[in-house]
Backbone as a chain_set.jsonl record, in Angstrom:
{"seq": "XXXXXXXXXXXXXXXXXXXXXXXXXXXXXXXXXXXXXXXXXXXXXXXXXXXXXXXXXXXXXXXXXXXXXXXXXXXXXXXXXXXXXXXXXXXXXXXXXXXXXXXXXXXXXXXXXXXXXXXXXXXXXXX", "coords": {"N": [[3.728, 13.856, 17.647], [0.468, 12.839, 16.696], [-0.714, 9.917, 17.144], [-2.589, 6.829, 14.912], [-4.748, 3.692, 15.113], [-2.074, 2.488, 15.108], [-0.293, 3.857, 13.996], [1.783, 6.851, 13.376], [1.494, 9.641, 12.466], [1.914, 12.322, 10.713], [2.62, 15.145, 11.796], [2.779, 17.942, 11.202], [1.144, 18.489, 9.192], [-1.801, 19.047, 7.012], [-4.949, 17.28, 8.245], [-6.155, 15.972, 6.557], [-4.245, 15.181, 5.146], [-2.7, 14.095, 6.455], [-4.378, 11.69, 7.218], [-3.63, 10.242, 5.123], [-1.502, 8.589, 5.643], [-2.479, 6.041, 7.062], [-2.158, 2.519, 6.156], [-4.504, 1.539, 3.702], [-6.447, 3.852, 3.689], [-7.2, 6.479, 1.552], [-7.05, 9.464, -0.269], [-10.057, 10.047, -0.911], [-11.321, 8.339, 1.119], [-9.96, 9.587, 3.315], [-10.561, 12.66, 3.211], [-13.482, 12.256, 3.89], [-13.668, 11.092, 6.2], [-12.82, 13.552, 7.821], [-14.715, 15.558, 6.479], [-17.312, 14.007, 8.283], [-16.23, 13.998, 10.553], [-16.312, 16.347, 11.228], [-14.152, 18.248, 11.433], [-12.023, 21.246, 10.647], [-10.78, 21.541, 7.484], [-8.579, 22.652, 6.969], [-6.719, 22.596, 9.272], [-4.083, 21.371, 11.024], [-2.561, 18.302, 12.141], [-1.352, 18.311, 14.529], [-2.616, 19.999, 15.79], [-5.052, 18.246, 16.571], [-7.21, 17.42, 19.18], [-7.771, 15.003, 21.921], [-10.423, 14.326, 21.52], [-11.218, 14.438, 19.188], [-9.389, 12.53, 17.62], [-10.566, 10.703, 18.681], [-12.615, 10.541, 17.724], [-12.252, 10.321, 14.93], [-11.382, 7.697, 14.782], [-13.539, 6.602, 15.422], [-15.251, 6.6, 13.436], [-13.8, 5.484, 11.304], [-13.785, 2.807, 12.659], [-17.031, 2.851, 12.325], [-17.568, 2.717, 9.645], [-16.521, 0.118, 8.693], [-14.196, -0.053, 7.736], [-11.207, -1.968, 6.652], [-7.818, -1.361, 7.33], [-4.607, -0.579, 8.043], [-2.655, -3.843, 9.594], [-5.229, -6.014, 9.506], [-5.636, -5.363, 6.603], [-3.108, -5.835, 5.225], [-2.764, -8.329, 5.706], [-4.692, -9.375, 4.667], [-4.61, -8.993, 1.62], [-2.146, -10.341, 1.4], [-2.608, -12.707, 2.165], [-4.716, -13.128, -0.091], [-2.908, -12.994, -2.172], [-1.102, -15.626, -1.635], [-3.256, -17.257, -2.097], [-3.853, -17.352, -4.395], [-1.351, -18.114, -5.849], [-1.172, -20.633, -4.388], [-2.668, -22.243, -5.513], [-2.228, -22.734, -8.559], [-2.891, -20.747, -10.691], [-2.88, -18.29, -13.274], [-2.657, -15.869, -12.656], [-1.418, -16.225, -10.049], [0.712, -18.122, -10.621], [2.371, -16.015, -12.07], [2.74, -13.488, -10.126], [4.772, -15.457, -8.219], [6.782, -15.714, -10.156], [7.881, -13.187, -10.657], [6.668, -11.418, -12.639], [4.939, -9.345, -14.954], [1.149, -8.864, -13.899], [-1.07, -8.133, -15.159], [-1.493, -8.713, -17.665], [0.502, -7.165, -19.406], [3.113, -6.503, -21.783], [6.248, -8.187, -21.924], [8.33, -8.425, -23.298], [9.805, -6.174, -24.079], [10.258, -3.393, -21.728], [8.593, -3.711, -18.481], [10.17, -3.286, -16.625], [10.291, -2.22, -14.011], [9.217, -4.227, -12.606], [10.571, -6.38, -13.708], [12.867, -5.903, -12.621], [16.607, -4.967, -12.478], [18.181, -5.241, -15.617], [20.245, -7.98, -16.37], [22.685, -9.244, -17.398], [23.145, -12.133, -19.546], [25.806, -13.595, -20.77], [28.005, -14.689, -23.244], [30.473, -17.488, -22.622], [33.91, -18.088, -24.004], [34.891, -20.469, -25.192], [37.53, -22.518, -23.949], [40.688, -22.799, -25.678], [42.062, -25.33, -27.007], [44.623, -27.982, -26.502]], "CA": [[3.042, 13.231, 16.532], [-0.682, 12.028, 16.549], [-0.788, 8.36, 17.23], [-4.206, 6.355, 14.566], [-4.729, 2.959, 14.583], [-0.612, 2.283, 15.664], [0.502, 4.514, 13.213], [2.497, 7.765, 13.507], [0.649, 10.189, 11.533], [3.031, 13.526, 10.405], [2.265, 16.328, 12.73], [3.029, 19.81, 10.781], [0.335, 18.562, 7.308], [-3.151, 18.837, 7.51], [-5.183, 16.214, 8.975], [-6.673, 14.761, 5.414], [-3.196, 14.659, 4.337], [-2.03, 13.056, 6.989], [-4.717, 10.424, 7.913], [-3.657, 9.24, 4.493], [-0.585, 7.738, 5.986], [-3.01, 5.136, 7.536], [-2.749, 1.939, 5.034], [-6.418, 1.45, 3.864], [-7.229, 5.451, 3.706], [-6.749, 6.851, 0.9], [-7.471, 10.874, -0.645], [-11.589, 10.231, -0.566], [-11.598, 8.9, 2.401], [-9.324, 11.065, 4.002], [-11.56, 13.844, 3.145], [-14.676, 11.625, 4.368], [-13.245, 10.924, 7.552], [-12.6, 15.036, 8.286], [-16.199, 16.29, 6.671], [-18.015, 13.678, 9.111], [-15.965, 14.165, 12.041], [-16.471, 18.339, 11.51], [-12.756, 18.807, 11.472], [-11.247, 22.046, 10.153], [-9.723, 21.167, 6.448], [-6.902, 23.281, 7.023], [-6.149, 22.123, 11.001], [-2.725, 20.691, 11.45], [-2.719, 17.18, 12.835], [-0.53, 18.254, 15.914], [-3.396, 20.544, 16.734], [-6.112, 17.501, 17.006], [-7.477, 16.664, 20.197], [-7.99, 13.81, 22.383], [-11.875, 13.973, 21.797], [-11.144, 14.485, 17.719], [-8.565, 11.584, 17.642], [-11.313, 9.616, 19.342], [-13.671, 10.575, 16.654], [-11.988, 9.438, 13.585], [-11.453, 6.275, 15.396], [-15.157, 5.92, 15.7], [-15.572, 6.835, 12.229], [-13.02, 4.314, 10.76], [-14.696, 1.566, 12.967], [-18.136, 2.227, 12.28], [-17.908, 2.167, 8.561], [-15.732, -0.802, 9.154], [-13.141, -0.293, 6.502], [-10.019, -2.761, 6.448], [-6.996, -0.673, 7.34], [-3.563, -1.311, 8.18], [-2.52, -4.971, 9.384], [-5.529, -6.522, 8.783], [-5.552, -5.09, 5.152], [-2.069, -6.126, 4.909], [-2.827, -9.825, 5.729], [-5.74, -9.739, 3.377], [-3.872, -8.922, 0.589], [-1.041, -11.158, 1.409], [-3.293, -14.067, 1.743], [-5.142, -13.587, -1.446], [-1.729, -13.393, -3.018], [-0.595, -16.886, -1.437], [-4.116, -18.229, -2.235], [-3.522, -17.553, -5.813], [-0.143, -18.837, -6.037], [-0.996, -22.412, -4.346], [-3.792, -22.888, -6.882], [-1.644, -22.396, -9.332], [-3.425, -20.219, -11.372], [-1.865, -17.579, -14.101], [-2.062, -14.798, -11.728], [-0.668, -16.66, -9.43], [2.471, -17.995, -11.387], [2.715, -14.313, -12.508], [3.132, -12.74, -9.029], [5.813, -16.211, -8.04], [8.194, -15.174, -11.107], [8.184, -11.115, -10.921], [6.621, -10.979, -14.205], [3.907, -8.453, -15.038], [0.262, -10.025, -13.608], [-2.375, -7.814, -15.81], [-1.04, -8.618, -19.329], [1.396, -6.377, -20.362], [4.076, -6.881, -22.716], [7.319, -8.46, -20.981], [9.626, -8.559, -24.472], [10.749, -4.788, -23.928], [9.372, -2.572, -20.758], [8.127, -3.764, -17.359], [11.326, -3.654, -15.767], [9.861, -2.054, -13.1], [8.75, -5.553, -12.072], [11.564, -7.765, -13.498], [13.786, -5.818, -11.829], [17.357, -4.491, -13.174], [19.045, -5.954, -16.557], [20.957, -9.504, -16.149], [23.057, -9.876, -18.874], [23.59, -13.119, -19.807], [26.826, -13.123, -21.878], [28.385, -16.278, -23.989], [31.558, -17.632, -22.572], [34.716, -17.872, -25.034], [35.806, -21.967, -24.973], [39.049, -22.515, -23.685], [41.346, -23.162, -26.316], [42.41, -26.864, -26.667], [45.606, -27.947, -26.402]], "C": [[1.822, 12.466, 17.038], [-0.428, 10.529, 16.496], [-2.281, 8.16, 16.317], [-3.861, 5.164, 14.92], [-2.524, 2.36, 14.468], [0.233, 2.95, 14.52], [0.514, 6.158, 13.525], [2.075, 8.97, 12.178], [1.547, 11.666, 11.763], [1.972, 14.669, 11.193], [2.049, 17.653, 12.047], [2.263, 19.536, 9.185], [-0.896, 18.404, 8.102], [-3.68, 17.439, 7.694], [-6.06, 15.08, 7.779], [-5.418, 14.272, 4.917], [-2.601, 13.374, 5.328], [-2.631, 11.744, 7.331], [-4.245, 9.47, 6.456], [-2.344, 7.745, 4.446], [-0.762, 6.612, 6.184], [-2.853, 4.057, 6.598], [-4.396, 1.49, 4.951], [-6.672, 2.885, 3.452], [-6.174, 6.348, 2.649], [-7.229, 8.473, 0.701], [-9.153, 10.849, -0.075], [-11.7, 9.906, 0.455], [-11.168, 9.263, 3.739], [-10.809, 11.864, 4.076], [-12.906, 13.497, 3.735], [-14.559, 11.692, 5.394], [-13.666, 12.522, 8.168], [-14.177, 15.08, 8.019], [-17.071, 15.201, 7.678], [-17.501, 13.955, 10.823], [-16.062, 15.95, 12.351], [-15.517, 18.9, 12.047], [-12.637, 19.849, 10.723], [-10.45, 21.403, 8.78], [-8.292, 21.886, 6.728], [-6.339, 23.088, 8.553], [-5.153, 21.061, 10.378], [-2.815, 19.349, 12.467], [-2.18, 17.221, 14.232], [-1.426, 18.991, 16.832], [-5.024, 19.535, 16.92], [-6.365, 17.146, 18.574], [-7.636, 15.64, 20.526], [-9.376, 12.916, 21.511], [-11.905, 13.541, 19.641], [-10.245, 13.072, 17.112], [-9.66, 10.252, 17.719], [-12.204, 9.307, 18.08], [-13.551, 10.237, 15.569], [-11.759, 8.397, 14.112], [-12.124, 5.61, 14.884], [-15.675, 5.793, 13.984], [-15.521, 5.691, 11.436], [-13.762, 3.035, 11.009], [-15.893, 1.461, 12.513], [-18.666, 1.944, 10.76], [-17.163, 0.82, 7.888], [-14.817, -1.436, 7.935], [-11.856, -1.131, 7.093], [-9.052, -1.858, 6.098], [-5.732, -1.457, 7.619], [-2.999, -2.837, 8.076], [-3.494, -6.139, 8.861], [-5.931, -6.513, 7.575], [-4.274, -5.689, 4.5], [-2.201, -7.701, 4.599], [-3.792, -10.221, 4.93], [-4.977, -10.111, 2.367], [-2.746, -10.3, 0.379], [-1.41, -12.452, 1.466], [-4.117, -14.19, 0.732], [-3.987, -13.908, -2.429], [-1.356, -14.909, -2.785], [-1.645, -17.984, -2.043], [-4.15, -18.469, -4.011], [-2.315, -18.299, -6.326], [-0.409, -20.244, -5.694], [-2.29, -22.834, -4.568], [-3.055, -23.053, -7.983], [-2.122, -21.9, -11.14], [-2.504, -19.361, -12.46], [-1.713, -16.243, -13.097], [-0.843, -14.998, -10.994], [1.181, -17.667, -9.777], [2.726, -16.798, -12.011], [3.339, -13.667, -11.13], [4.689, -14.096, -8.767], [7.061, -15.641, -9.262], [8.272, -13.57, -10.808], [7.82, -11.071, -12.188], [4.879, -10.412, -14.044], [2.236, -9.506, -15.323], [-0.598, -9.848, -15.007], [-2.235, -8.008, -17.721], [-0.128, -7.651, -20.42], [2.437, -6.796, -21.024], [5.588, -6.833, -22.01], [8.619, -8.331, -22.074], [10.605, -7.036, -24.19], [9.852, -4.121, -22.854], [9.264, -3.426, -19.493], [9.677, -4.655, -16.703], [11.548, -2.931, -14.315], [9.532, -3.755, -12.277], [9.433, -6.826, -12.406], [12.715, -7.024, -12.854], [14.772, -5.477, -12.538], [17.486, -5.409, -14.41], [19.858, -7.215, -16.117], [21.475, -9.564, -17.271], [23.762, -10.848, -18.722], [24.877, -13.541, -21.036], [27.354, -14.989, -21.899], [30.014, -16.352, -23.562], [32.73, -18.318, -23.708], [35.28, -19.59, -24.431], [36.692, -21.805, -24.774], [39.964, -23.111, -24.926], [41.901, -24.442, -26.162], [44.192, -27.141, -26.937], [46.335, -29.127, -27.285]], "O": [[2.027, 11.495, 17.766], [0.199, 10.116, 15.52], [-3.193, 8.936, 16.604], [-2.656, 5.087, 15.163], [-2.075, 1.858, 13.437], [1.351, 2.535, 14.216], [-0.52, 6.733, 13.865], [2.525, 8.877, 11.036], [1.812, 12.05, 12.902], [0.762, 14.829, 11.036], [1.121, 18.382, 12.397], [2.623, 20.151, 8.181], [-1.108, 17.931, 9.219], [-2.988, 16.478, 7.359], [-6.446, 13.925, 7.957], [-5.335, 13.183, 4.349], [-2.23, 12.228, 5.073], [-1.937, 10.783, 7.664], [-4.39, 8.247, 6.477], [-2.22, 6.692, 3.821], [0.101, 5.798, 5.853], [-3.568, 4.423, 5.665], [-5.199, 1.213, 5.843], [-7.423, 2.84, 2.478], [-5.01, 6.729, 2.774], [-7.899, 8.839, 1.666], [-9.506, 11.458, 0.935], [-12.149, 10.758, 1.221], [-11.73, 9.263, 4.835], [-11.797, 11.677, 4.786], [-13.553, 14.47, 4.121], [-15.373, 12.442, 5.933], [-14.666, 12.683, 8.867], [-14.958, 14.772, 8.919], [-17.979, 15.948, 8.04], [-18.147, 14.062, 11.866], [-15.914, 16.564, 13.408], [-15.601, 19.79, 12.893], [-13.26, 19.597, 9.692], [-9.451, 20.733, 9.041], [-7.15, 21.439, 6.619], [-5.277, 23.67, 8.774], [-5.362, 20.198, 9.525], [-3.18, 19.552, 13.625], [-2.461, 16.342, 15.046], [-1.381, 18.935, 18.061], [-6.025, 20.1, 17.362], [-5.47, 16.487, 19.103], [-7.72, 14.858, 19.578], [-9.492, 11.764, 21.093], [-12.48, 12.62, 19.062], [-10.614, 12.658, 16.013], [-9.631, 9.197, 17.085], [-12.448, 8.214, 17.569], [-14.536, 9.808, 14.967], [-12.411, 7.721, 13.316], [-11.97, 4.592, 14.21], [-16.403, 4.907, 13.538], [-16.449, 5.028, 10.972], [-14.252, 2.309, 10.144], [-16.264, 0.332, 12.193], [-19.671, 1.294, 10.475], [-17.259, 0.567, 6.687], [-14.7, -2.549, 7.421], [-11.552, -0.77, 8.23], [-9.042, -1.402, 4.955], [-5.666, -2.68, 7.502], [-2.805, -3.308, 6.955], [-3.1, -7.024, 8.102], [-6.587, -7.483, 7.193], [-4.329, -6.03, 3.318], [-1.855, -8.238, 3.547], [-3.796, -11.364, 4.474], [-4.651, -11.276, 2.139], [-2.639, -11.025, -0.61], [-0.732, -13.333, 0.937], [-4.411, -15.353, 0.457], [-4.013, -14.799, -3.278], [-1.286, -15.544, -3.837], [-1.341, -19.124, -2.395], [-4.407, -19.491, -4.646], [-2.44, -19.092, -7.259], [-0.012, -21.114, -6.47], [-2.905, -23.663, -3.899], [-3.599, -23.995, -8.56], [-1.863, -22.388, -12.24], [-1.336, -19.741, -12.538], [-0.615, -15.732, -12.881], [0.249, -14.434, -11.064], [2.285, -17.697, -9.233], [3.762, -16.902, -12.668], [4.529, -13.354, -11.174], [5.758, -13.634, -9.165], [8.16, -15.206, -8.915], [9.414, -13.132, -10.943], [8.668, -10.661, -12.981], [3.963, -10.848, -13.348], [1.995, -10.342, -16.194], [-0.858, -10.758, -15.794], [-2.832, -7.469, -18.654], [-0.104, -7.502, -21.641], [2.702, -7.922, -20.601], [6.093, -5.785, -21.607], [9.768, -8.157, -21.667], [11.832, -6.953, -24.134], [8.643, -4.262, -23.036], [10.285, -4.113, -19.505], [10.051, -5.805, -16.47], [12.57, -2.984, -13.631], [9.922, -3.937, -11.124], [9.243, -7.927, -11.889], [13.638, -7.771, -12.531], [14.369, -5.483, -13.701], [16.863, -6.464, -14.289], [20.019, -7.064, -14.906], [20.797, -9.934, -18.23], [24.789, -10.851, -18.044], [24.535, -13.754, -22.199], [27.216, -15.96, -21.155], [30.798, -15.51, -24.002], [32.225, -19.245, -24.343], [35.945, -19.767, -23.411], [37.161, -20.813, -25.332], [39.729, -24.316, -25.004], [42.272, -24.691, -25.015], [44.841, -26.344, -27.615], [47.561, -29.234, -27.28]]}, "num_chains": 1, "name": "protein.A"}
């Protein structure tokens, strides 16, 4: 398996599919990456070379996109920076409740997560 950028990039898919493993690199520029580096669209990532390996490297760096960890830590510090402002985004992402305005009464249980049923307990009978 192709080593990018400390990630393990699938060997037996072509080499747009696979650089999209990278976080940061998505379909376009996948495909950007390959037509500047004058890769083969249909070449298999296991058949890249040293010199071709090198070359999306160079690519990545010189249009100096935000990939993997430090994309990760971006993200993860705009999230914290919103939360200890305490903005509405930011109490949106702290509860699990849907950020962009959607309707929480029925639906986005993708994002609250399973059912909870809260059920009414039966008083104990008095004596």
């Amino acid at each position: 398996m192709p080593r990018l950028l400390g990630v393990e990039i699938p060997a037996k898919k072509k080499v747009a599919i696979s650089l999209r493993y990278i976080y940061g690199i998505g379909p376009q520029r996948a495909d950007q990456v390959v037509q500047e580096a004058g890769i083969d669209p249909n070449q298999r990532a296991d058949a890249l070379t040293e010199e071709q390996l090198n070359k999306i490297l160079h690519i990545i760096t010189e249009h100096k996109w935000v990939v993997e960890g430090d994309l990760r830590r971006e993200i993860t510090g705009n999230l914290k920076r919103l939360q200890a402002i305490n903005c509405y985004r930011g109490v949106r992402h702290r509860r699990s409740l849907p950020v962009r305005g959607q309707r929480t009464s029925t639906n986005a249980r993708t994002r609250k997560g399973p059912r909870r049923t809260v059920g009414v307990s039966k008083p104990t009978p008095a004596k």
